[in-house]
N, C-alpha and C positions, 0 to 999 in steps of 0.2 A: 521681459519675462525671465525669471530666474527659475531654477529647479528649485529650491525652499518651496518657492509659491505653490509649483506643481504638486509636491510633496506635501504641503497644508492642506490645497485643495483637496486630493485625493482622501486625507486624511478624515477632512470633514465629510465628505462624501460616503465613503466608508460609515462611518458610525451617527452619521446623521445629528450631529452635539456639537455645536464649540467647544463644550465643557470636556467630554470626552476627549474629544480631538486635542484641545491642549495640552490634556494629562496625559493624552499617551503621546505626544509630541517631547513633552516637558519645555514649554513654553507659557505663558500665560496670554491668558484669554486677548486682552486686549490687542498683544502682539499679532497674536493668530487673526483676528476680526482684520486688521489694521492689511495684512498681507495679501489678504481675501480679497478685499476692498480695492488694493491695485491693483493683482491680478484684473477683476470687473472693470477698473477703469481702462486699460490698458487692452483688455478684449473688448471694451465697448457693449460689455453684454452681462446681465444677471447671471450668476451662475446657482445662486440661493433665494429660495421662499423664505425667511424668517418671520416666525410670529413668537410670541410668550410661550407655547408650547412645544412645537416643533419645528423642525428646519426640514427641508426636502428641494432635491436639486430640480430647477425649473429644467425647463425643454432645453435650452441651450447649457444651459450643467448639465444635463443627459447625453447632449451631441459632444461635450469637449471631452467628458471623461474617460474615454477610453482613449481618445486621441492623448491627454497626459498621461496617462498608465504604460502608452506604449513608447512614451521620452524615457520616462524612469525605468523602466526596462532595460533601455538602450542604454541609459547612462551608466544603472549599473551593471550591466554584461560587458563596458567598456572600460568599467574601474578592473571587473573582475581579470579580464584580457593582461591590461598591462600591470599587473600587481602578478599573472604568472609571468607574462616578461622578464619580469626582477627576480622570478625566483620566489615567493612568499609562498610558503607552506604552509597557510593558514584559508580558514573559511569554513561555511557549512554547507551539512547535506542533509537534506529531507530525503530519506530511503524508505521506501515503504514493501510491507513482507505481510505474507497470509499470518492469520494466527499459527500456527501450527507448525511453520516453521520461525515463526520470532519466539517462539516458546521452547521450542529444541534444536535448534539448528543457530539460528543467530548470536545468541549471546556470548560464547568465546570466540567469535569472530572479531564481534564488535571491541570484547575486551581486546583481543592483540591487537587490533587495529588503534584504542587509543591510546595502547603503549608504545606504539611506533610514528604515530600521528598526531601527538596530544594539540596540535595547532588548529587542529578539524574538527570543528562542533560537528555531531553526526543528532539529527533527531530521527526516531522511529516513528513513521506510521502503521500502525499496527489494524486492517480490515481485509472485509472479502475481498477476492480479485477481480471483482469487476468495479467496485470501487478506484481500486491501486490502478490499476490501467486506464481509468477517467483520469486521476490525480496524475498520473505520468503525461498524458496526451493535454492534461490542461495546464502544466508545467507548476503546478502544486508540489509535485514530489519531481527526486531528479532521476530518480529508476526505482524500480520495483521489482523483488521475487513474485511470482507468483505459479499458477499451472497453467494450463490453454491460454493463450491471450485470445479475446474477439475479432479485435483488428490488426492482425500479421502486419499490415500491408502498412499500417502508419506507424509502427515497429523495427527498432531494433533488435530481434530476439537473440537470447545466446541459452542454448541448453544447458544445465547447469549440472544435474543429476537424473536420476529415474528409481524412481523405490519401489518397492512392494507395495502393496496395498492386502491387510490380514483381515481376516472373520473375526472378531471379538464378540465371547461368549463368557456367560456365568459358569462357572466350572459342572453345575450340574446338567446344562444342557446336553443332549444327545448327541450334539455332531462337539463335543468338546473332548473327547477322547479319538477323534481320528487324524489320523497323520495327517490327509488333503482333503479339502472339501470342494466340490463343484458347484458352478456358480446358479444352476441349477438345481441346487438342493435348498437354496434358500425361499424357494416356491412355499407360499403360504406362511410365512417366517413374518412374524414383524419384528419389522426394520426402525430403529434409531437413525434419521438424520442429520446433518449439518445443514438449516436453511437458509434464508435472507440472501445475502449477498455472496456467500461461499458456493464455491466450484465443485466440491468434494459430493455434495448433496446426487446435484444434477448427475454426475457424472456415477453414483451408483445405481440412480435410478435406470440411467440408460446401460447399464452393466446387466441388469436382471430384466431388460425389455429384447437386449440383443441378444437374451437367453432363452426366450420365447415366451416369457410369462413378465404381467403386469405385478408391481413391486407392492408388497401391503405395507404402507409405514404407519405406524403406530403413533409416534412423536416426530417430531422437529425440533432442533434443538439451536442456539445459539452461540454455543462454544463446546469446545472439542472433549473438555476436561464434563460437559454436563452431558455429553453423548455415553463416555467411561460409565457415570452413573447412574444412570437410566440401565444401561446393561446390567451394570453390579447388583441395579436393584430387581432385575428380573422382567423387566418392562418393554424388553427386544433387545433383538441383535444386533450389530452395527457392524463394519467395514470402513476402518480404520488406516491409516498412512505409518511403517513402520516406526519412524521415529518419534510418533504421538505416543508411543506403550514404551512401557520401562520395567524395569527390574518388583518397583514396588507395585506398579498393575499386575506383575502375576501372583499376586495373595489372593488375589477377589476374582481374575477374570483368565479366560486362555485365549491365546494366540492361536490362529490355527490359517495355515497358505492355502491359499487356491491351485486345484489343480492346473487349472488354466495361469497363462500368464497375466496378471489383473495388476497391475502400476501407475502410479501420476508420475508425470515428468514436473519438475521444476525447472523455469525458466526466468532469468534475470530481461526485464525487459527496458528500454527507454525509447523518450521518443526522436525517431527521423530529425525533425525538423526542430529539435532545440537543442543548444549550446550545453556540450559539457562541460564543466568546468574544470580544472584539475584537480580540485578536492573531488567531485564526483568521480572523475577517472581513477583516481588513486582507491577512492573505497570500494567502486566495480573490480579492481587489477584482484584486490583484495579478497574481498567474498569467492573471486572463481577459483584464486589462489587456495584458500582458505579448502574449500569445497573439493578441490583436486587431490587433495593432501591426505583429508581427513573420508573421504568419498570413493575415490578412484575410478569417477563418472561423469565429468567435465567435459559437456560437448568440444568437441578441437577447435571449433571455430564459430564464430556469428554468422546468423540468416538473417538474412531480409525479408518479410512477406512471408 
């Protein structure tokens, strides 16, 4: 049994096509069928249904595939090991960040990062955090920015900053000319939120429940920049994370603090139990570097749980 093989089979598996599978292999079909074929002889076991229309893995391709998925794992967590052995300052990172900060926060990080690292493909994943925190814990991504994690405990958390959180208002609103607002004055206000998968939502609504009054929202919205507009257009108020608002939001809208202290924490998370690599080590050193710099709100140290 060779890893090509495992690496075919998984392949087919995956996309359920020879045809696929060899295109994105970049082999040709016959090659690929041919590989397949000994694998089967060699396990003594079907691992493919094949008819004129579709392919789909029998019972016993159902029982091996994860069993190969976690060789090729191994082999390449074992390439990745001794290639830093040697020193190679190359590889990639799947890093995944809430919208809101891959949209203000991230981008000159990322830039210095690939002028000091140009050896390190970095891809973004850009979703809610409870998304980013499956993607970490199912080792899709190799860390994530995000707020609250769910699960501390199967976590490596590191705090990273802590922001304000502002009232965003039309400038002709009522409470848009006063210095601080209490979070109780948003009683009977509708509210613009962030829904689906975002942290930001939940976490105002429990902001004006732990203020004594049930939150009216108005909308729900999908990204941060259509929450902006919904307000601009007069449609409710929102509460907002400071570095969401910029210089050209105050044409259309105001800013305005909470009396109270009302903040998300951002927190770099990864998970426990999987292998960092040192391309991932070096773009974590990075971001809290980055964040410390520019921030002056870098947790000291990592928690656990």
């Amino acid at each position: 049994m060779e890893l090509a093989q495992l690496r075919y089979f998984a392949a087919v598996a995956d996309a359920l096509s020879f045809t696929e599978a060899a295109a994105k292999l970049r082999v040709s079909q016959p090659a690929l069928s041919y590989q397949i074929k000994q694998l089967e002889n060699e396990l003594g076991a079907r691992l493919f249904d094949r008819t004129s229309r579709k392919v789909s893995l029998t019972v016993d391709g159902s029982t091996f595939l994860p069993l190969a998925q976690t060789v090729l794992l191994k082999a390449e967590e074992a390439t990745r090991v001794m290639e830093e052995r040697l020193g190679v300052v190359t590889g990639s990172v799947r890093f995944g960040c809430i919208p809101s900060a891959a949209a203000y926060l991230v981008p000159p990080i990322l830039a210095s990062f690939a002028h000091n690292w140009p050896g390190i493909q970095v891809t973004l994943v850009e979703t809610g955090a409870g998304d980013l925190e499956r993607s970490v814990l199912d080792g899709s991504a190799d860390f994530a920015i995000i707020s609250d994690p769910h699960a501390p405990e199967l976590l490596e958390v590191t705090e990273l900053m802590e922001e304000d959180l502002l009232l965003v208002l039309p400038h002709s609103h009522r409470l848009a000319h006063h210095d601080t607002v209490s979070v109780r004055e948003l009683e009977h206000e509708p509210l613009i939120i962030l829904g689906g998968a975002f942290t930001l939502g939940p976490q105002v609504l429990d902001l004006c429940r732990h203020a004594g009054f049930e939150p009216r929202v108005a909308y729900e919205t999908g990204a941060l920049e259509s929450v902006k507009s919904f307000v601009r257009n007069g449609l409710g108020i929102a509460v907002l994370p400071r570095m969401g608002l910029n210089s050209a939001d105050e044409a259309t809208l105001t800013f305005v603090p909470f009396a109270e202290r009302v903040t998300r924490r951002l927190n770099l998370i990864r998970s426990k139990d999987r292998y960092a690599t040192v391309a991932s080590r070096t773009l974590m050193v990075h971001v809290r570097a980055a964040i410390l710099s520019d921030h002056g709100s870098l947790g000291e140290s990592s928690r656990d749980g």
